[in-house]
Backbone bond lengths (Angstrom), bond angles and torsions (degrees), N, CA, C in turn:
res aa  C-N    CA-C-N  psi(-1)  N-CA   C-N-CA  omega(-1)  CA-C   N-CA-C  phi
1 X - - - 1.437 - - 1.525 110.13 -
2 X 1.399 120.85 -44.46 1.044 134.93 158.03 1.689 126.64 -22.75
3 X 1.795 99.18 -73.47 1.192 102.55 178.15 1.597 128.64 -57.65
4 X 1.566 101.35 -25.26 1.884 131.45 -153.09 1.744 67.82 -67.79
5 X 1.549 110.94 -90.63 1.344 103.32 -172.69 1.945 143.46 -37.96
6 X 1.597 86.80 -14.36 2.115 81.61 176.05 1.264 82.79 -90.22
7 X 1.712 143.06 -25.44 1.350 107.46 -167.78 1.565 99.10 -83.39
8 X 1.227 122.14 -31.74 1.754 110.05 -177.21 1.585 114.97 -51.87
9 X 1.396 116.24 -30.97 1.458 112.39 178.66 1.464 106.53 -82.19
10 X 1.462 97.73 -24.63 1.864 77.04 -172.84 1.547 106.83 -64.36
11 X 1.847 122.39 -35.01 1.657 114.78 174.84 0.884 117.00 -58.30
12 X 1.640 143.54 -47.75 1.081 138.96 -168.82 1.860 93.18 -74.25
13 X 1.073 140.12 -40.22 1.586 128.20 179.61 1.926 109.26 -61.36
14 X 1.244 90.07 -33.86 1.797 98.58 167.41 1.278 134.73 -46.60
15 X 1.754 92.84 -44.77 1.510 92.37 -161.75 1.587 94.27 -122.76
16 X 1.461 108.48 14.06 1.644 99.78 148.90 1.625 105.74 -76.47
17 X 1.494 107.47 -51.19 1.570 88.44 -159.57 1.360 113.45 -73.87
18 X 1.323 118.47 -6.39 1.682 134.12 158.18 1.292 94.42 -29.52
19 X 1.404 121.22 -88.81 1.638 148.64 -167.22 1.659 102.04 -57.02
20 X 0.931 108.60 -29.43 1.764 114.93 -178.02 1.634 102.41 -62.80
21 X 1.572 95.31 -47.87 1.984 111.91 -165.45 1.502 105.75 -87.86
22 X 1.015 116.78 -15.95 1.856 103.94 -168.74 1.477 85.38 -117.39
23 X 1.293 138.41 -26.00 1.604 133.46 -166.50 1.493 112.75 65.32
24 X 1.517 121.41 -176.34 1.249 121.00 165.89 1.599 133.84 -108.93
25 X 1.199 102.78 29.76 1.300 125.59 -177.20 2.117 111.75 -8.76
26 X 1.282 91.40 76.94 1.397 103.73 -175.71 1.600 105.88 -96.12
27 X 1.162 139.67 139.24 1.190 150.80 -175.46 1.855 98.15 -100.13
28 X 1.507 114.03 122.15 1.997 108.23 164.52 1.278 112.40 -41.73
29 X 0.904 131.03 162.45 1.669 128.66 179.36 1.594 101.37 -121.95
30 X 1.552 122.36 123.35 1.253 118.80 -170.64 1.545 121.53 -79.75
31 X 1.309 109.45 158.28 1.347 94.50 -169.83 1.631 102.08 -108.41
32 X 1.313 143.76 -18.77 1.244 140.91 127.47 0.801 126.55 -31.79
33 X 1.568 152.10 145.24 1.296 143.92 164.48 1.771 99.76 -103.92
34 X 1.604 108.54 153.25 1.327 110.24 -147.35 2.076 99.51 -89.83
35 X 1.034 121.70 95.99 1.447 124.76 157.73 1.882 95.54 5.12
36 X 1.203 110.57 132.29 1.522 116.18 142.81 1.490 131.95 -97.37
37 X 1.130 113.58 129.73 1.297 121.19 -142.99 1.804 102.85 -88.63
38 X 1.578 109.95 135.00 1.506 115.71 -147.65 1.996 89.33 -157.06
39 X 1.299 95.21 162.49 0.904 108.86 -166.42 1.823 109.94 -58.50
40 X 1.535 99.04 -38.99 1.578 96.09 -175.16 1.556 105.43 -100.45
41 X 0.910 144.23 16.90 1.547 159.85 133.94 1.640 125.48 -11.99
42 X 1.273 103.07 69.57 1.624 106.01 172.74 1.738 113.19 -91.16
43 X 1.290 99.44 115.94 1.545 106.52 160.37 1.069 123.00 -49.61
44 X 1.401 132.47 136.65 1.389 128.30 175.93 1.652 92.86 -121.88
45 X 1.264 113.09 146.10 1.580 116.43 152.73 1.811 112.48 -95.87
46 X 1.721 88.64 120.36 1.413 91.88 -171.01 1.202 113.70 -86.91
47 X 0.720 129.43 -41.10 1.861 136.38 139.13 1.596 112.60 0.13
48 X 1.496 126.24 -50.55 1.702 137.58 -166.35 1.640 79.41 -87.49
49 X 1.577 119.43 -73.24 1.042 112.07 -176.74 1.625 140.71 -7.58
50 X 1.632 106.69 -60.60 1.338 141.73 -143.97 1.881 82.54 -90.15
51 X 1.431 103.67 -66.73 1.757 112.84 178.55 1.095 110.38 -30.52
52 X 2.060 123.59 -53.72 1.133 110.62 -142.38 1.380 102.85 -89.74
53 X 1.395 111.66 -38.46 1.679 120.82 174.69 1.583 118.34 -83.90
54 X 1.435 109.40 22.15 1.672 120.79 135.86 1.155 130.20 -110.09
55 X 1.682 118.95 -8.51 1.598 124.84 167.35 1.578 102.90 -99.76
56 X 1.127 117.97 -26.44 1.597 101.61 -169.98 1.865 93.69 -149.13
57 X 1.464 108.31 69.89 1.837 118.44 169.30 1.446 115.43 -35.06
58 X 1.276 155.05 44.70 1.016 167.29 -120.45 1.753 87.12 -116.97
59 X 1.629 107.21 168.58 1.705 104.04 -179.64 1.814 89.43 -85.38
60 X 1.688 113.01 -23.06 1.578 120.27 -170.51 1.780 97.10 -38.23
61 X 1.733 93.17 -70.02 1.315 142.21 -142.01 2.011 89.14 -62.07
62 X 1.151 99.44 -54.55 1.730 85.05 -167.62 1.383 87.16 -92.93
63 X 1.181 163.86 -43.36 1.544 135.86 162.53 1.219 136.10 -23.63
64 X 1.725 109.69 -34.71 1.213 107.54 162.90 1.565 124.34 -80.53
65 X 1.390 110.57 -15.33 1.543 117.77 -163.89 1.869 93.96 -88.34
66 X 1.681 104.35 -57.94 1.633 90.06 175.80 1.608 116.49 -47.71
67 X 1.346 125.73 -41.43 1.221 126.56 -143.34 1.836 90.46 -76.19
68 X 1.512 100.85 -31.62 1.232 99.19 -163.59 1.573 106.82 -67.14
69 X 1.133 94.10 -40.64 2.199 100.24 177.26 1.544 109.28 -75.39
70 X 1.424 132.14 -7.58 1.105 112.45 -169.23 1.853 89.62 -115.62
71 X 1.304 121.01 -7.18 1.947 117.45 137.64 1.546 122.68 -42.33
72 X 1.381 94.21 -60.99 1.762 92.38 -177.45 1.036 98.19 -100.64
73 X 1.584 146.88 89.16 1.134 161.09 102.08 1.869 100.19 87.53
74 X 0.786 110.01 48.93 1.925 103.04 173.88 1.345 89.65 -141.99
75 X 1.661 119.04 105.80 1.281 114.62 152.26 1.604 121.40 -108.55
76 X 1.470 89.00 34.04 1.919 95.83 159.32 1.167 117.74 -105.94
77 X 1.124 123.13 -24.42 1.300 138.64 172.67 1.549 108.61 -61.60
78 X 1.424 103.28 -50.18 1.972 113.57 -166.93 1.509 89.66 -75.73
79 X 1.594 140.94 -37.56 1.232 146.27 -178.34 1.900 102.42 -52.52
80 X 1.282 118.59 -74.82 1.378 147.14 149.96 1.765 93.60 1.05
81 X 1.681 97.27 -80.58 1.653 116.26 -158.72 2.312 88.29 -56.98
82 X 1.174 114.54 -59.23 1.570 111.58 -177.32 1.605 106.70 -67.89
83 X 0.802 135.49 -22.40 1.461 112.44 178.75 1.558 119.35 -84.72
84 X 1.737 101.86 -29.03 1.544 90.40 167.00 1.177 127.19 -107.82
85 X 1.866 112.14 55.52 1.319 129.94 -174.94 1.729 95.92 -95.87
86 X 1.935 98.34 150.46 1.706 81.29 177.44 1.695 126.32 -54.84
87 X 1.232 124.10 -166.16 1.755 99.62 -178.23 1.607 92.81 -100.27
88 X 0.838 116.61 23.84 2.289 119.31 164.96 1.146 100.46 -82.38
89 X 1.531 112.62 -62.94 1.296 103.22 -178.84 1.256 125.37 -76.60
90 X 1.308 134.81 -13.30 1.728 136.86 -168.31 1.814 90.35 -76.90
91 X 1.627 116.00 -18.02 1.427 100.13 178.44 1.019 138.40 -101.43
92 X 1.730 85.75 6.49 1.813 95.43 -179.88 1.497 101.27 -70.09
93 X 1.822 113.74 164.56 1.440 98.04 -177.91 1.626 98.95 -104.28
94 X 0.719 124.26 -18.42 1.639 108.70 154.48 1.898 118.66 -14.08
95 X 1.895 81.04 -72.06 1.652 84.64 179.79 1.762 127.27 -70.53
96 X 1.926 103.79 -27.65 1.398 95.90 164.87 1.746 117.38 -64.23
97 X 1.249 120.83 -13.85 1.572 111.60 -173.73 1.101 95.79 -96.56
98 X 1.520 145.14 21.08 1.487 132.44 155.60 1.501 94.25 -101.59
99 X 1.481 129.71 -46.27 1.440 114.28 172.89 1.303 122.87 -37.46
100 X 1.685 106.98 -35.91 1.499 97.53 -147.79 2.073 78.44 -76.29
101 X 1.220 116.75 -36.49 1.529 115.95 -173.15 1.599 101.45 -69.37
102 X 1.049 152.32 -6.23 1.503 143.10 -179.89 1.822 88.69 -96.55
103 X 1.237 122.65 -51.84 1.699 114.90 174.93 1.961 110.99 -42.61
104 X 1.002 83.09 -61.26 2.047 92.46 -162.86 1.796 89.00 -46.66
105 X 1.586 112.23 -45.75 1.665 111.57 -161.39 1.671 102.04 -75.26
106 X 1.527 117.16 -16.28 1.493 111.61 -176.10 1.608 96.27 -97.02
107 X 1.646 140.65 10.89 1.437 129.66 158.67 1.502 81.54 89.99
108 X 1.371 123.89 64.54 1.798 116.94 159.06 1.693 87.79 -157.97
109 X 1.016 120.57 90.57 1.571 135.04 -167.77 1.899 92.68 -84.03
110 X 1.430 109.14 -57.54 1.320 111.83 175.06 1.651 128.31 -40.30
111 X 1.466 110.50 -58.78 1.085 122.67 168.73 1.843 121.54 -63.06
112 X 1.603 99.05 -29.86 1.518 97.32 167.81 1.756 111.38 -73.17
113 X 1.248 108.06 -38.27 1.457 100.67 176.70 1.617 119.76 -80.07
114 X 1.149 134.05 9.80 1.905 132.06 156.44 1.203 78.20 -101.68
115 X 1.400 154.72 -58.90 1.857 128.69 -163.46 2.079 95.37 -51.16
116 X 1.277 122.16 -70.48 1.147 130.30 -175.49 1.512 116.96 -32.32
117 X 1.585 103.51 -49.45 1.729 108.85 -177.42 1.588 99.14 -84.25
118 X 1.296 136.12 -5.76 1.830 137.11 164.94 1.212 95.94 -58.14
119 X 2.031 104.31 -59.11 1.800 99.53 -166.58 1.104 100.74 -49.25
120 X 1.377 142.93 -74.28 1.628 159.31 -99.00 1.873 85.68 -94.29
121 X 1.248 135.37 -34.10 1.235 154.60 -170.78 1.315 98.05 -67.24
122 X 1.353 110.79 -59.43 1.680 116.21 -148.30 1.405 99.64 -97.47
123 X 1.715 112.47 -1.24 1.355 111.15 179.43 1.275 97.16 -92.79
124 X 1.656 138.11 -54.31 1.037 151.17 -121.35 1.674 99.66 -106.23
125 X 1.371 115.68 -7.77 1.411 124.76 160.86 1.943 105.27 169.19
126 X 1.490 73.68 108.62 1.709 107.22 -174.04 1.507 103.41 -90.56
127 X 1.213 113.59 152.59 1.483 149.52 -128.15 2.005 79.03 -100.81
128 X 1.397 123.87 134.65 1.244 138.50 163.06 1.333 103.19 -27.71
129 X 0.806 122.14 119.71 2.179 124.27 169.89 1.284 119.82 79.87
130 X 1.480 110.00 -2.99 1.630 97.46 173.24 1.076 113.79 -101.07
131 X 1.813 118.30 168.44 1.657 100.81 -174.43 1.857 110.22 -86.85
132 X 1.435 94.23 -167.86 2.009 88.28 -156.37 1.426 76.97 -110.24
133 X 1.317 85.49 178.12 1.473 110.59 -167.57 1.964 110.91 -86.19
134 X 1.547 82.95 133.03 1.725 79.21 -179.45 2.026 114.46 -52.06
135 X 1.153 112.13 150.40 1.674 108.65 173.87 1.265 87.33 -57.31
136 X 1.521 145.25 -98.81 1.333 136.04 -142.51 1.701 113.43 -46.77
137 X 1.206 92.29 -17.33 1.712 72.54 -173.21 2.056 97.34 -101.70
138 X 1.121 118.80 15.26 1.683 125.69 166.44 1.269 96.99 -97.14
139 X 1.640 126.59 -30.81 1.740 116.85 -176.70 1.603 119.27 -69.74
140 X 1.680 92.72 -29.19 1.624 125.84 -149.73 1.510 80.16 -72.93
141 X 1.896 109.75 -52.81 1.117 90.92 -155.84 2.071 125.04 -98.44
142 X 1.265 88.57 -19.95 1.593 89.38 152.85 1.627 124.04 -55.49
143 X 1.614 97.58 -32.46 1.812 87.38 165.26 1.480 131.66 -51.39
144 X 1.986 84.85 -41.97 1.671 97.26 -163.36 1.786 93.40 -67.13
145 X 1.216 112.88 -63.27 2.050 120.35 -175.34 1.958 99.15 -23.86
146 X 1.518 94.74 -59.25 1.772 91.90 -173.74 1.729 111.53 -50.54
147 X 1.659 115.36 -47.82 1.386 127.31 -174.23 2.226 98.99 -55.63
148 X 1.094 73.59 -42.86 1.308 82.65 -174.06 1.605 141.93 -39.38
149 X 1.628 77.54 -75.00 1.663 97.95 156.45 1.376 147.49 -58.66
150 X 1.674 95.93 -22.61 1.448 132.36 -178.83 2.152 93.82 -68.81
151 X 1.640 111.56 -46.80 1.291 108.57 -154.42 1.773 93.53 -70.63
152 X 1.203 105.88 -43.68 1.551 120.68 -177.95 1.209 125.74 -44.58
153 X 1.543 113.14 -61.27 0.972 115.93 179.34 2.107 115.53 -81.05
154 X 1.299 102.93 17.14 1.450 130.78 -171.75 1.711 88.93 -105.25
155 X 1.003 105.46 -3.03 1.937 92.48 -173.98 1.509 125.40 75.50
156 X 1.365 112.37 -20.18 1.250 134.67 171.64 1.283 121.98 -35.84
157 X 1.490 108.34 87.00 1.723 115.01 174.43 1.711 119.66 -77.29
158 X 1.058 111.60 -43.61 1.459 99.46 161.82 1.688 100.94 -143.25
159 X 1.591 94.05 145.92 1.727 86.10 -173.98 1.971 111.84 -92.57
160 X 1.001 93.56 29.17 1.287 87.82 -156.57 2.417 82.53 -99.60
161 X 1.223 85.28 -53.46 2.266 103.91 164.48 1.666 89.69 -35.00
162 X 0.728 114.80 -83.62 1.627 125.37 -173.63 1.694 138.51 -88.71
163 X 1.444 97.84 66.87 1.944 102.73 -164.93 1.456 99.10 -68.57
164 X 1.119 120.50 -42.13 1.981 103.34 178.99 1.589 118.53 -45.72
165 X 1.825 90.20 -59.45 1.933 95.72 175.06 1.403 122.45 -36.54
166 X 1.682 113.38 -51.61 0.924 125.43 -179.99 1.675 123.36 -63.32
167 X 1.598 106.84 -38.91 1.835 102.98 175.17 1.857 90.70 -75.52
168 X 0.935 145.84 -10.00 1.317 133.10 -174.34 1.694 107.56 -83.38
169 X 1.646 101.51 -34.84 1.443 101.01 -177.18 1.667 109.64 -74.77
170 X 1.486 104.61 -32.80 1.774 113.98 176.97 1.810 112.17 -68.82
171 X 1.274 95.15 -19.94 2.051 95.84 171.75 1.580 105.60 -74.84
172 X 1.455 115.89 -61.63 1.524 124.22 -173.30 1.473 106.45 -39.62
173 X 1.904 114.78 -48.36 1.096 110.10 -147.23 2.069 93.61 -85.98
174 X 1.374 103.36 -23.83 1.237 91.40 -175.25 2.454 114.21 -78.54
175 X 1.376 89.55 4.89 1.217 95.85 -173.27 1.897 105.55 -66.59
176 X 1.589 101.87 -19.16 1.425 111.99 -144.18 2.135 87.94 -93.63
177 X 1.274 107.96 105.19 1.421 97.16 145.41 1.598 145.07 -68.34
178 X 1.458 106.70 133.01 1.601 90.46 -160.39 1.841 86.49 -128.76
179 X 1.325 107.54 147.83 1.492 102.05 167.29 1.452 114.20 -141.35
180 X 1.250 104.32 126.20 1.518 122.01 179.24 1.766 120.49 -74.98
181 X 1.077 117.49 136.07 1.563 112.20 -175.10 1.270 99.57 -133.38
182 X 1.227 101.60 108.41 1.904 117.60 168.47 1.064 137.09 -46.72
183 X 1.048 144.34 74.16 1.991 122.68 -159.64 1.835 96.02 -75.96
């Protein structure tokens, strides 16, 4: 009984200093996944990002921070970054046309398309005193309403289940010319 036990301590004394001598050489595990690097490929530091549109929430400041998470594929995060924007900025439509794009990328195509047809609303006749909507972002977003509607009325519960359905619904919708006229 004796011996059973000096040899049990001697393994467990073994394979501490085992673990003592080789260590556990664990690598952090990132919580971004890393951009692949392509010709039109701008790095962002999400880090400056994250600082600036938590010291100064600007529509700038969290546009760049959603836009930046909903690049590398996290649109819970860009959801996260717009919902706890003050409510000035959650109404600019800048920031509703990244919602309506953080919805479609989180598999709620429906809910991205009434955020999408809000923008297209608030672009297409804006509220006494506020400013109007940039043209690209009225082109941007009649694109997205057409992409939109196309997935919906495609049956399309999440497009992410179904990538063919979905490039089939993005061909139809891009078949459709639409033209915007500025006053």
């Amino acid at each position: 009984m004796r011996w059973g036990l000096l040899v049990m301590n001697g393994v467990v004394l073994a394979g501490i200093t085992w673990m003592a001598g080789t260590g556990t050489h664990t690598q952090p595990a990132k919580v971004l996944p890393s951009l692949k690097a392509g010709a039109d490929t701008q790095f962002v530091d999400i880090s400056a990002l994250e600082t600036r549109a938590s010291l100064s929430p600007t529509s700038e400041n969290v546009a760049a921070l959603a836009t930046a998470y909903l690049d590398r594929d996290q649109p819970g995060l860009a959801s996260s970054v717009l919902e706890r924007a003050p409510a000035a900025v959650r109404r600019s439509p800048e920031i509703a046309h990244l919602e309506a794009r953080a919805l479609f990328q989180r598999g709620r195509p429906r809910e991205a398309l009434a955020a999408a047809k809000g923008v297209q609303e608030t672009c297409s006749s804006p509220e006494p005193g506020a400013a109007r909507c940039s043209a690209w972002l009225s082109a941007k977003t009649a694109r997205q309403v057409a992409f939109f509607r196309e997935v919906v009325s495609a049956g399309i519960e999440d497009p992410r289940s179904d990538p063919a359905a979905t490039l089939a619904a993005y061909e139809r919708s891009a078949k459709e010319v639409r033209i915007i006229a500025m006053k």
